[in-house]
Every structure is written in C-alpha cells, then in structure tokens.
C-alpha positions, 0 to 999 in steps of 0.5 A: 500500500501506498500513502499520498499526502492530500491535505496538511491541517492546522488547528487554530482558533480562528480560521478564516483569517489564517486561510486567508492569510495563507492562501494570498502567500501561496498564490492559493485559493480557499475552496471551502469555508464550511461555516468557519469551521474548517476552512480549505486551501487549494495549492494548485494540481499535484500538491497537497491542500491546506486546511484551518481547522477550528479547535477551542484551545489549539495546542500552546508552544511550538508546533510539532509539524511545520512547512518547509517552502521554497523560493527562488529569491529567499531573501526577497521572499522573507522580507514580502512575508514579513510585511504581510504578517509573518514573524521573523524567528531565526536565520540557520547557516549550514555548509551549501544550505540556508533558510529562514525560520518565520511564524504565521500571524498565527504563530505557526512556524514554518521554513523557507529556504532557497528552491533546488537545495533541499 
C-alpha cells in the first residue's frame, strides 16, 4: 500500500483569517469555508491542500509539524512575508544550505529556504 499526502491541517482558533492569510502567500485559493469551521486551501494540481481547522484551545508552544517552502529569491521572499504578517524567528547557516525560520500571524512556524537545495 501506498500513502499520498492530500491535505496538511492546522488547528487554530480562528480560521478564516489564517486561510486567508495563507492562501494570498501561496498564490492559493480557499475552496471551502464550511461555516468557519474548517476552512480549505487549494495549492494548485499535484500538491497537497491546506486546511484551518477550528479547535477551542489549539495546542500552546511550538508546533510539532511545520512547512518547509521554497523560493527562488529567499531573501526577497522573507522580507514580502514579513510585511504581510509573518514573524521573523531565526536565520540557520549550514555548509551549501540556508533558510529562514518565520511564524504565521498565527504563530505557526514554518521554513523557507532557497528552491533546488533541499
């Protein structure tokens, strides 16, 4: 048997904004709103969707799964996610690899490092 990823879900306690968030990041687009309780975000063909899911008390500290995302420019794209909300949390050097650990406007962590060094 084989798995395939179809939808990565956060919990929040407040989706719709999140979603939005998220969706004007990735060039994305909410599919479904379902009344503000779990809230779909369609990354294009052949990727995985994003999901906001409304939870009474999300899960404090840091998050135990986060994204890991590309950019052909990381540096420019770090400074347009900071203007649109995202926190900076640290800058990681590593022999022939780089990225940049940021927070949603949620407080969800999440990576970005150039495309083609993963």
């Amino acid at each position: 048997m084989t798995l395939s990823l179809a939808m990565i879900t956060v919990d929040t306690a407040d989706p719709l904004p999140i979603a939005r968030w998220w969706a004007e990041q990735t060039g994305g687009s909410i599919v479904a709103e379902n009344e503000g309780w779990f809230v779909t975000v369609t990354l294009g063909d052949g990727q995985p969707m994003l999901a906001f899911q409304k939870v009474d008390d999300p899960t404090p500290g840091k998050n135990r799964i986060h994204l890991d995302l590309t950019a052909p420019d990381r540096a420019a794209e770090v400074q347009r996610l900071i203007a649109a909300g995202a926190t900076l949390i640290a800058e990681h050097e590593m022999p022939e690899f780089s990225w940049t650990t940021l927070a949603d406007p949620d407080g969800n962590q999440f990576c970005v490092a150039t495309a083609g060094t993963h």
